[in-house]
C-alpha beads as a LAMMPS data file, in Angstrom:
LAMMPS data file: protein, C-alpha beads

335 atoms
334 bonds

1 atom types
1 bond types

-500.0 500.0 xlo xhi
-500.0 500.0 ylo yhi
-500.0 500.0 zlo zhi

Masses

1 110.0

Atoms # bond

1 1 1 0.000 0.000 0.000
2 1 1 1.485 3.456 -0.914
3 1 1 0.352 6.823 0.857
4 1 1 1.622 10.108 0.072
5 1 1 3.013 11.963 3.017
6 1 1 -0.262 14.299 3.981
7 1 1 -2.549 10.826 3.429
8 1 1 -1.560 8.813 6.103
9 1 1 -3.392 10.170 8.713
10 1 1 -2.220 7.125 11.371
11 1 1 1.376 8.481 11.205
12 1 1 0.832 11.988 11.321
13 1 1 -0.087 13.623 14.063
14 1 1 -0.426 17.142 12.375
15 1 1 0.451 18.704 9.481
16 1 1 2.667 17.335 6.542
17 1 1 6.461 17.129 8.069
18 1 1 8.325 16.618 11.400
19 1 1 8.144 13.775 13.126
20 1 1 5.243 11.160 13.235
21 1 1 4.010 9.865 15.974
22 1 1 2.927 5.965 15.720
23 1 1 -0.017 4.585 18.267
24 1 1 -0.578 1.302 19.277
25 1 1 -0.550 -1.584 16.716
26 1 1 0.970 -1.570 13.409
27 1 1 1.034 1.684 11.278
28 1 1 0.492 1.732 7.927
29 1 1 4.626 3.338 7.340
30 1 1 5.834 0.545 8.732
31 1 1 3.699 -2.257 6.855
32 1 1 4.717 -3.956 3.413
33 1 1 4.776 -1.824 0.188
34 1 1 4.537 1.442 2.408
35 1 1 7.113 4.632 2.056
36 1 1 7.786 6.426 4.830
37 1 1 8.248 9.908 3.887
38 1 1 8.524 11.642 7.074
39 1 1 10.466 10.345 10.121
40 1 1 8.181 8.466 13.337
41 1 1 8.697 7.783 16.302
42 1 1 7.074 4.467 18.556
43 1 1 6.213 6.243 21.978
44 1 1 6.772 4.757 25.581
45 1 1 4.411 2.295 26.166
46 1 1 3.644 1.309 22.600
47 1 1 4.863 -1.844 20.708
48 1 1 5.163 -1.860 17.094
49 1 1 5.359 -5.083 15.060
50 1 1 7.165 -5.161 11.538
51 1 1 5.731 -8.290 9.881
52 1 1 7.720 -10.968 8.265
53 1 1 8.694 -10.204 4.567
54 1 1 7.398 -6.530 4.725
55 1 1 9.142 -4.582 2.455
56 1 1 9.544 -0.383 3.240
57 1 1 11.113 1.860 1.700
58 1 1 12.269 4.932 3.910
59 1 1 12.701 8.268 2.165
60 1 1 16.106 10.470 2.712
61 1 1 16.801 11.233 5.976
62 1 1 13.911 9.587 7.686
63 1 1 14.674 8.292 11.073
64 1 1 12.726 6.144 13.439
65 1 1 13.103 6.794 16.809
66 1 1 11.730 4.294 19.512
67 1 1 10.747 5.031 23.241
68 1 1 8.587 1.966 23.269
69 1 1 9.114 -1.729 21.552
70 1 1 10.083 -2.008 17.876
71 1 1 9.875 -6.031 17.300
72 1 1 10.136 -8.078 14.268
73 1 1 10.532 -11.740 14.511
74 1 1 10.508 -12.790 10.594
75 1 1 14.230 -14.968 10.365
76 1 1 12.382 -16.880 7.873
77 1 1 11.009 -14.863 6.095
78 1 1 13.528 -11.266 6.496
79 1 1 11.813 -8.041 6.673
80 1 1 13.801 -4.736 5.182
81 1 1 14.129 -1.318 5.355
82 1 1 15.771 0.260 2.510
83 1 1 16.476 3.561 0.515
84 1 1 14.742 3.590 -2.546
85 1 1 18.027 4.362 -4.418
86 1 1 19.580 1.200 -5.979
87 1 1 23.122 2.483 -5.081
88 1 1 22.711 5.085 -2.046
89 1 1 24.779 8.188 -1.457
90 1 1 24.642 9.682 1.265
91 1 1 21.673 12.534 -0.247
92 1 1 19.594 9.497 -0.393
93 1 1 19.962 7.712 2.532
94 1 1 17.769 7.432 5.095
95 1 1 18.472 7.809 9.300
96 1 1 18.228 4.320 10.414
97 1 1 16.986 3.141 13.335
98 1 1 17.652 5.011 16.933
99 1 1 16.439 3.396 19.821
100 1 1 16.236 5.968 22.835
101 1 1 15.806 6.206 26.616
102 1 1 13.107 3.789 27.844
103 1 1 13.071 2.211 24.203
104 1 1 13.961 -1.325 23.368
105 1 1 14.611 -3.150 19.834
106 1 1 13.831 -6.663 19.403
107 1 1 14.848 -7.792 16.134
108 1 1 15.046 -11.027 14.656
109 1 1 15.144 -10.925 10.523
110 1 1 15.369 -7.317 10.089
111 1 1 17.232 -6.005 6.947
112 1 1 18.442 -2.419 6.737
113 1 1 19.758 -1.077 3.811
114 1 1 21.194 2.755 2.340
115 1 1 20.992 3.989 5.958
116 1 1 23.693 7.185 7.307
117 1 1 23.340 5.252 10.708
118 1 1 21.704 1.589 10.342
119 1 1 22.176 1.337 14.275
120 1 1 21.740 4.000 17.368
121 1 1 21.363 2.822 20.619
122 1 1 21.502 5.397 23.305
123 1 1 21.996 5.907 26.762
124 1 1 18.393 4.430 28.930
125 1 1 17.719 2.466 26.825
126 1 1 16.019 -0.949 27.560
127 1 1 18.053 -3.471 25.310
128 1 1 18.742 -3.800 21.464
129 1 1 19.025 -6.799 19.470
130 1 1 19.500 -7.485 16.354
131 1 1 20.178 -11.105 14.830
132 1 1 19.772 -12.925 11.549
133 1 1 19.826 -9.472 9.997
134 1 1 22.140 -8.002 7.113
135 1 1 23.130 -4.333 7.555
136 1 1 24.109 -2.716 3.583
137 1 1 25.740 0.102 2.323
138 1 1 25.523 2.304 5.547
139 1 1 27.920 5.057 6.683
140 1 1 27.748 4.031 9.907
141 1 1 26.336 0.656 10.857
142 1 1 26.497 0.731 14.658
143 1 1 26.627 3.671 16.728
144 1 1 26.546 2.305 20.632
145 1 1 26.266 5.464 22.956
146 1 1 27.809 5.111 26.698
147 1 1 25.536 3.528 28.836
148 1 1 23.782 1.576 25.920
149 1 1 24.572 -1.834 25.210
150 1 1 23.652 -4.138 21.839
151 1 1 23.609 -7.577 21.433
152 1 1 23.793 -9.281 17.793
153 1 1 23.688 -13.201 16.961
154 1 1 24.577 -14.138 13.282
155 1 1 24.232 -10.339 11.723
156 1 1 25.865 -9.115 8.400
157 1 1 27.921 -5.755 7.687
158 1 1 28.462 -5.487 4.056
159 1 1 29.755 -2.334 2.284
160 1 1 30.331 -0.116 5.834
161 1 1 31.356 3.258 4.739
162 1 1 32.852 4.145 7.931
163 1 1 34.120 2.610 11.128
164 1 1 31.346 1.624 14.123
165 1 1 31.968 3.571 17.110
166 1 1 31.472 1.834 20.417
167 1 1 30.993 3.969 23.579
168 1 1 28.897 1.390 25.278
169 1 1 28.667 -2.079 24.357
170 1 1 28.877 -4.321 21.851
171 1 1 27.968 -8.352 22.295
172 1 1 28.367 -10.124 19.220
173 1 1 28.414 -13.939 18.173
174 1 1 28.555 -15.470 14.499
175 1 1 29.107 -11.592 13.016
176 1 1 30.374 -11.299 9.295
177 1 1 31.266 -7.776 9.191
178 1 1 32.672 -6.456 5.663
179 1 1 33.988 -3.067 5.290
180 1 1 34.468 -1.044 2.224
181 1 1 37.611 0.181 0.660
182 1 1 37.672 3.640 1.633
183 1 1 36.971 3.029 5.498
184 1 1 39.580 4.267 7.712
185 1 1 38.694 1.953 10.709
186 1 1 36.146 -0.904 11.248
187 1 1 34.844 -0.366 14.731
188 1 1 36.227 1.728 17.028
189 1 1 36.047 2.036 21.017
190 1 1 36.043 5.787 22.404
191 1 1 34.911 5.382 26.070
192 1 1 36.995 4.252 29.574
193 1 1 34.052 1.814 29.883
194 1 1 33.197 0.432 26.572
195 1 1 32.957 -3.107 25.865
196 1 1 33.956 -4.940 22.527
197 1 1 32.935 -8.943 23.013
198 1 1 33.266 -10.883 19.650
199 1 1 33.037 -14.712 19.054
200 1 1 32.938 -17.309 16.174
201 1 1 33.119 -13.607 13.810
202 1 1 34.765 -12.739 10.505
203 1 1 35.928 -9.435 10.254
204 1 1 37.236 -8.258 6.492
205 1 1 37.694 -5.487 4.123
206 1 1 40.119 -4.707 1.031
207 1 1 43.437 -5.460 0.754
208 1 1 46.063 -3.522 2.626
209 1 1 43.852 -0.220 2.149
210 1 1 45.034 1.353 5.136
211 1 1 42.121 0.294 7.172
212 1 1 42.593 -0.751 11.208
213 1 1 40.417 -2.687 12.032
214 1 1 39.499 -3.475 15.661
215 1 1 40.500 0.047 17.430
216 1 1 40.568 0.729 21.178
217 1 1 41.164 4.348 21.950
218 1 1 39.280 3.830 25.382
219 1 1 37.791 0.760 26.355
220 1 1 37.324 -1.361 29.533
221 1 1 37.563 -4.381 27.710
222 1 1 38.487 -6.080 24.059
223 1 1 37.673 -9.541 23.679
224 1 1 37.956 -11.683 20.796
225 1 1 37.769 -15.485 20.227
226 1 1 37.590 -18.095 17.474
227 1 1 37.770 -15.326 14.735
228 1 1 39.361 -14.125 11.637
229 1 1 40.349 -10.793 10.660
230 1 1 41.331 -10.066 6.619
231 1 1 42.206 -7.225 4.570
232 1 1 43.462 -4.987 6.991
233 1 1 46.413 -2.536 7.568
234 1 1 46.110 -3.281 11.072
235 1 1 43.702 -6.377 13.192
236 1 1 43.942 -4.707 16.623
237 1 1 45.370 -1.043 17.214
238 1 1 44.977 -0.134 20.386
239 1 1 46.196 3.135 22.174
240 1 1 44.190 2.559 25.439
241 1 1 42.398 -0.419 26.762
242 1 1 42.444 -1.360 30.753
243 1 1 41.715 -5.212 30.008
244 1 1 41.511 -7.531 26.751
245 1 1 41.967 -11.211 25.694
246 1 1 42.589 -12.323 22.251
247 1 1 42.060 -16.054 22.121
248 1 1 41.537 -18.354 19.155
249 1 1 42.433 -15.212 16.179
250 1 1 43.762 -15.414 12.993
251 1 1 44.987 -12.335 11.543
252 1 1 45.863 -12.740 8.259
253 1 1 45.363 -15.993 5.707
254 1 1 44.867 -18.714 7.310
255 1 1 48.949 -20.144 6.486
256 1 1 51.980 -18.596 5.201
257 1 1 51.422 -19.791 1.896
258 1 1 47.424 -19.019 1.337
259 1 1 46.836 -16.221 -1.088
260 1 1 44.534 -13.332 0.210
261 1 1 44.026 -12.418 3.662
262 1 1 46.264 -8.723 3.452
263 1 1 47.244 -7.919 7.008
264 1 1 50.111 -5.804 7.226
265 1 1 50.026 -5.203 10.932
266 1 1 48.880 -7.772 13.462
267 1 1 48.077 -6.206 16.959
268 1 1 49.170 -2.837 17.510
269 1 1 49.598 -2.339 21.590
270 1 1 50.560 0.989 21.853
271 1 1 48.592 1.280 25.409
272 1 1 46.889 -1.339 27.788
273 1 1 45.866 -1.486 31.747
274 1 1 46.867 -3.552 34.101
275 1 1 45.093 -6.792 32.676
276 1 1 45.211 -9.312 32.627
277 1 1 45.853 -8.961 29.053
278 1 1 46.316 -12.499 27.127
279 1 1 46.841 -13.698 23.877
280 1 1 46.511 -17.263 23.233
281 1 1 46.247 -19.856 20.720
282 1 1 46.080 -17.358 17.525
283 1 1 48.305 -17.020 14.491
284 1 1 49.555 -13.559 13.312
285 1 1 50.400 -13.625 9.683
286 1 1 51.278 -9.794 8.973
287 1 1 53.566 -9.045 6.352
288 1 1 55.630 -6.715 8.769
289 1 1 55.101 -6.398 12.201
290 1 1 53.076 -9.073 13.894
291 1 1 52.606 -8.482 17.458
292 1 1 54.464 -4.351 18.697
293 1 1 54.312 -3.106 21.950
294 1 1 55.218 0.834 22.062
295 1 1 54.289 3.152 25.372
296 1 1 52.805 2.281 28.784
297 1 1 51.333 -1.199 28.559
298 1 1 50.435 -3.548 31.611
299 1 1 51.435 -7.092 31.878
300 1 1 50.615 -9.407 29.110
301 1 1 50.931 -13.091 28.524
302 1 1 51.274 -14.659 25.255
303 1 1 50.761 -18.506 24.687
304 1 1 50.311 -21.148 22.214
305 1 1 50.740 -18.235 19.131
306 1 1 52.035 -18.245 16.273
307 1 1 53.710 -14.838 14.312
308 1 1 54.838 -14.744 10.681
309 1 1 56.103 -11.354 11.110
310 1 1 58.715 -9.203 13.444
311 1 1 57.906 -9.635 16.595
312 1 1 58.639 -6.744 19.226
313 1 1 57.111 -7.043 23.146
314 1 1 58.163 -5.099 26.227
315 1 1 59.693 -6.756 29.160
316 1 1 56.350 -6.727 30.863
317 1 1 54.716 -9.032 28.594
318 1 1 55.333 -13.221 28.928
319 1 1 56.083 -14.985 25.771
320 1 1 57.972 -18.096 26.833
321 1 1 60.042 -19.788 24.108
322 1 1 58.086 -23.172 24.568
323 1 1 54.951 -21.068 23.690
324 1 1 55.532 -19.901 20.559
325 1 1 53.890 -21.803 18.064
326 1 1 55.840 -22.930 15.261
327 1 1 52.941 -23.276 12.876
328 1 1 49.587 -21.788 12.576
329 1 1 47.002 -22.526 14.444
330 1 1 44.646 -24.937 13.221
331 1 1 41.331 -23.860 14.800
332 1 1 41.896 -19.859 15.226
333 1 1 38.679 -19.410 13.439
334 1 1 35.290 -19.987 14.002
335 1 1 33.297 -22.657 15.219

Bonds

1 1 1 2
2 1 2 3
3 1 3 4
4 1 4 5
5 1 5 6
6 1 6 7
7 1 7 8
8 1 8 9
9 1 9 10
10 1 10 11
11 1 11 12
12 1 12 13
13 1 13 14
14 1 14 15
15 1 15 16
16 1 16 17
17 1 17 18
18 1 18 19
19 1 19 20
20 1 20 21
21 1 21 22
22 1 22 23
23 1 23 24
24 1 24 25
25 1 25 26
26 1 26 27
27 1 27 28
28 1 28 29
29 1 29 30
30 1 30 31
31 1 31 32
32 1 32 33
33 1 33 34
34 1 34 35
35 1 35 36
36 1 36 37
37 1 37 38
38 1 38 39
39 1 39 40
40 1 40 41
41 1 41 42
42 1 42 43
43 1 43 44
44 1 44 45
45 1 45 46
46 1 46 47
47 1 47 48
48 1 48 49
49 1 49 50
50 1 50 51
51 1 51 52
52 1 52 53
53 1 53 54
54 1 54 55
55 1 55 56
56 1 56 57
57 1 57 58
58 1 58 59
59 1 59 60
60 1 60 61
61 1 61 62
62 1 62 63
63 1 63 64
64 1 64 65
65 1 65 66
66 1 66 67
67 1 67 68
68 1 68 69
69 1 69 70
70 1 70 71
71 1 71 72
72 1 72 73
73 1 73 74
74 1 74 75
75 1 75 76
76 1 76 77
77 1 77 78
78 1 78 79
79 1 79 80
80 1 80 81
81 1 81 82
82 1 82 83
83 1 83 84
84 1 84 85
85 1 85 86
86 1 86 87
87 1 87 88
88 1 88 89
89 1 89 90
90 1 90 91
91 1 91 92
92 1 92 93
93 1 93 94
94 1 94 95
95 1 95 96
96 1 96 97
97 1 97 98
98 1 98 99
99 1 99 100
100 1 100 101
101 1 101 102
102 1 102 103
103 1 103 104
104 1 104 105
105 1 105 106
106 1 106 107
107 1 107 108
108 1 108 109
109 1 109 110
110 1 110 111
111 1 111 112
112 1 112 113
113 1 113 114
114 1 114 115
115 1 115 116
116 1 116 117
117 1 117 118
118 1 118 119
119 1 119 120
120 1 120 121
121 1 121 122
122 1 122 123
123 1 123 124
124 1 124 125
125 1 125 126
126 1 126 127
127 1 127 128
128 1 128 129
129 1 129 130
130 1 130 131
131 1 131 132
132 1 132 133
133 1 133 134
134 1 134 135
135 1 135 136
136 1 136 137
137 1 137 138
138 1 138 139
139 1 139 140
140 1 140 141
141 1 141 142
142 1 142 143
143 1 143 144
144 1 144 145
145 1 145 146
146 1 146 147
147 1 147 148
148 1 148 149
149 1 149 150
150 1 150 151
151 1 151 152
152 1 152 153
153 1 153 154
154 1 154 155
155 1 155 156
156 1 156 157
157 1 157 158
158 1 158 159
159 1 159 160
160 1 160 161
161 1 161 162
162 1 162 163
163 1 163 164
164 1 164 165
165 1 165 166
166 1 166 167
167 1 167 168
168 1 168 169
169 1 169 170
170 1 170 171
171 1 171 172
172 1 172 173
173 1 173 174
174 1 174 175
175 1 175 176
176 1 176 177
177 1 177 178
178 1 178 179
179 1 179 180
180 1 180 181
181 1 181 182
182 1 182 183
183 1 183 184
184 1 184 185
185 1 185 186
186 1 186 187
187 1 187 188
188 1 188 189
189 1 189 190
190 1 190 191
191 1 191 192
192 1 192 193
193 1 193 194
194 1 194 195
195 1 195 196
196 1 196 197
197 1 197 198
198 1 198 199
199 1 199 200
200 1 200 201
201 1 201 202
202 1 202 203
203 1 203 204
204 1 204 205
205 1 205 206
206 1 206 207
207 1 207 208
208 1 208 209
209 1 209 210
210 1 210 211
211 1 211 212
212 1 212 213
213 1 213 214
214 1 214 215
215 1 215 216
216 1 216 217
217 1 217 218
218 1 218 219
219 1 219 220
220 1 220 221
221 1 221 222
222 1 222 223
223 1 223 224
224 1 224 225
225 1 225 226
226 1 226 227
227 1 227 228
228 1 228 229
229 1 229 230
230 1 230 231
231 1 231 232
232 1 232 233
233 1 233 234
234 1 234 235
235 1 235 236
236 1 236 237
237 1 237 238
238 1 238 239
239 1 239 240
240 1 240 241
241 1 241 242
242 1 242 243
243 1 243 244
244 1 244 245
245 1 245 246
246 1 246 247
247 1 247 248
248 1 248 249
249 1 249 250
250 1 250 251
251 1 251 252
252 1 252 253
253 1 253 254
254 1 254 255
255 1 255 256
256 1 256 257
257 1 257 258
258 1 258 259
259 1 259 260
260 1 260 261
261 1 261 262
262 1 262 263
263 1 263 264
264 1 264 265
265 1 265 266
266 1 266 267
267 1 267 268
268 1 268 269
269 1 269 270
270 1 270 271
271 1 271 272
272 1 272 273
273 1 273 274
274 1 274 275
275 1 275 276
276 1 276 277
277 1 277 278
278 1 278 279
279 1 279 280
280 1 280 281
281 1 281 282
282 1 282 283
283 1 283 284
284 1 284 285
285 1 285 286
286 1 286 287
287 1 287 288
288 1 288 289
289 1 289 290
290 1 290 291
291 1 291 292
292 1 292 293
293 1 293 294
294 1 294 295
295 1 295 296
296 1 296 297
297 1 297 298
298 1 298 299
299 1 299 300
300 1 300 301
301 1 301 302
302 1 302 303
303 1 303 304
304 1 304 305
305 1 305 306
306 1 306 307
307 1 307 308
308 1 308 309
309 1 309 310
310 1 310 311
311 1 311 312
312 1 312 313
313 1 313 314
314 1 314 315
315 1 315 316
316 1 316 317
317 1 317 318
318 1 318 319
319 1 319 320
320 1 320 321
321 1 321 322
322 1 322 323
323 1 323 324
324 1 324 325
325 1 325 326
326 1 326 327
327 1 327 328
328 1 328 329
329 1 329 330
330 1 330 331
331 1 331 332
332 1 332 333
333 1 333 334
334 1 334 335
């Protein structure tokens, strides 16, 4: 069904721009075939249900904001939001999806497509989740605000524009998260308290485009396990993180001789806390520098790893010669 702006009454409050306010129920912008031409927002107290397979298309800059419950539970079937330009810049793309104090997303099947933000979570907010979902050809595909935490379960990032930035946290398990080639980072931590928890994920780009990928420039925390990072100038960069364990990583192909997989850089520790700070069981397969330590860094421990490249690591840091491994190792991916 397709409504011109003034026409849908159920969205608009009053007049023909601003925001729309959406009652109780389902509203006609956010069923199949509808285009949302003005931005709406789900109030406290309200839930809104996208159903499975509805198709939307969200005009330029529309955002919707929710304050109450924005569920869709159609991993059979995938729902989407999407521009209606076939390649979006960023004239055409619409706001994504912010999810406010008091507000809580509950997504299961939910594609978003051509967005400037695909993902806002802010501060007060009651939870966000997104799984079994494909984010494409957004700027920005998560934006995590301090205070506001997002889980994901089997999500897609293809085509990011630029890097995620993680003030809050970010929970994520079975994430495939693709960056294009002009991205200077892939997500990025900026708070004393953020949180970056990735499992069983693939993290690549392009080829040595000068990309770092995981970033801490704050963080309470960086953990990674049984994951791969490819096609980046640098895996891990961080300048300041009090705690993080990378267990179960390949940076890099997956063996000295497999073609692909760019990493120039391995882990870049150019600050950490006092820990404890581990690296175990991964392979670092950098063309130059695999694991540097530079500036004040706590204690680290290295084990069972295995680095193709120079190696250089402060006398704080443990790397036993009975731990290093002397091939790659085997299972430093996902499960």
């Amino acid at each position: 069904m397709r409504r011109s702006t003034c026409a849908v009454v159920i969205l608009l409050v009053a007049g023909c721009s601003g925001s729309a306010r959406a009652p109780a129920g389902n509203p006609a912008g956010l069923a199949d075939g509808a285009e949302v031409t003005s931005s709406l927002e789900i109030p406290a107290g309200s839930t809104i249900t996208i159903p499975a397979g509805a198709k939307i298309v969200a005009a330029p800059n529309v955002v919707i904001t929710v304050r109450g419950v924005l569920s869709i539970a159609s991993a059979s079937a995938h729902a989407r939001i999407a521009t209606a330009a076939p390649h979006p810049d960023q004239a055409h793309a619409w706001g994504g999806i912010v999810v406010e104090s008091g507000g809580r997303l509950d997504a299961d099947g939910l594609d978003l497509a051509g967005a400037t933000t695909a993902l806002t979570v802010n501060a007060g907010s009651l939870g966000a989740r997104y799984d079994d979902g494909t984010i494409t050809d957004a700027n920005v595909p998560f934006q995590i605000a301090a205070g506001a935490r997002l889980d994901t379960k089997h999500a897609a990032v293809v085509n990011a524009g630029a890097a995620s930035g993680i003030a809050g946290e970010l929970h994520a398990s079975y994430l495939d998260y693709d960056t294009s080639p002009d991205v200077v980072g892939g997500l990025i931590m900026n708070d004393a308290m953020a949180v970056f928890d990735a499992t069983d994920s693939t993290f690549h780009g392009t080829a040595n485009a000068g990309n770092d990928y995981i970033i801490s420039d704050g963080s309470s925390l960086v953990h990674v396990a049984y994951s791969t990072i490819t096609d980046a100038h640098c895996a891990f960069h961080f300048n300041d993180v009090a705690r993080f364990e990378i267990d179960h990583v390949t940076a890099g192909a997956s063996s000295p001789a497999a073609p692909g997989g760019g990493v120039v850089y391995g882990a870049m520790l150019y600050g950490s806390g006092a820990g404890p700070n581990v690296i175990s069981n991964s392979s670092f397969m950098g063309s130059s520098f695999d694991l540097d330590q530079q500036g004040e860094n706590g204690p680290l421990t290295i084990s069972n790893t295995f680095a193709k490249g120079q190696v250089t690591i402060l006398p704080t840091s443990t790397w036993l010669p009975a731990d290093a491994a002397k091939a790659p190792i085997g299972d430093a991916k996902p499960r």
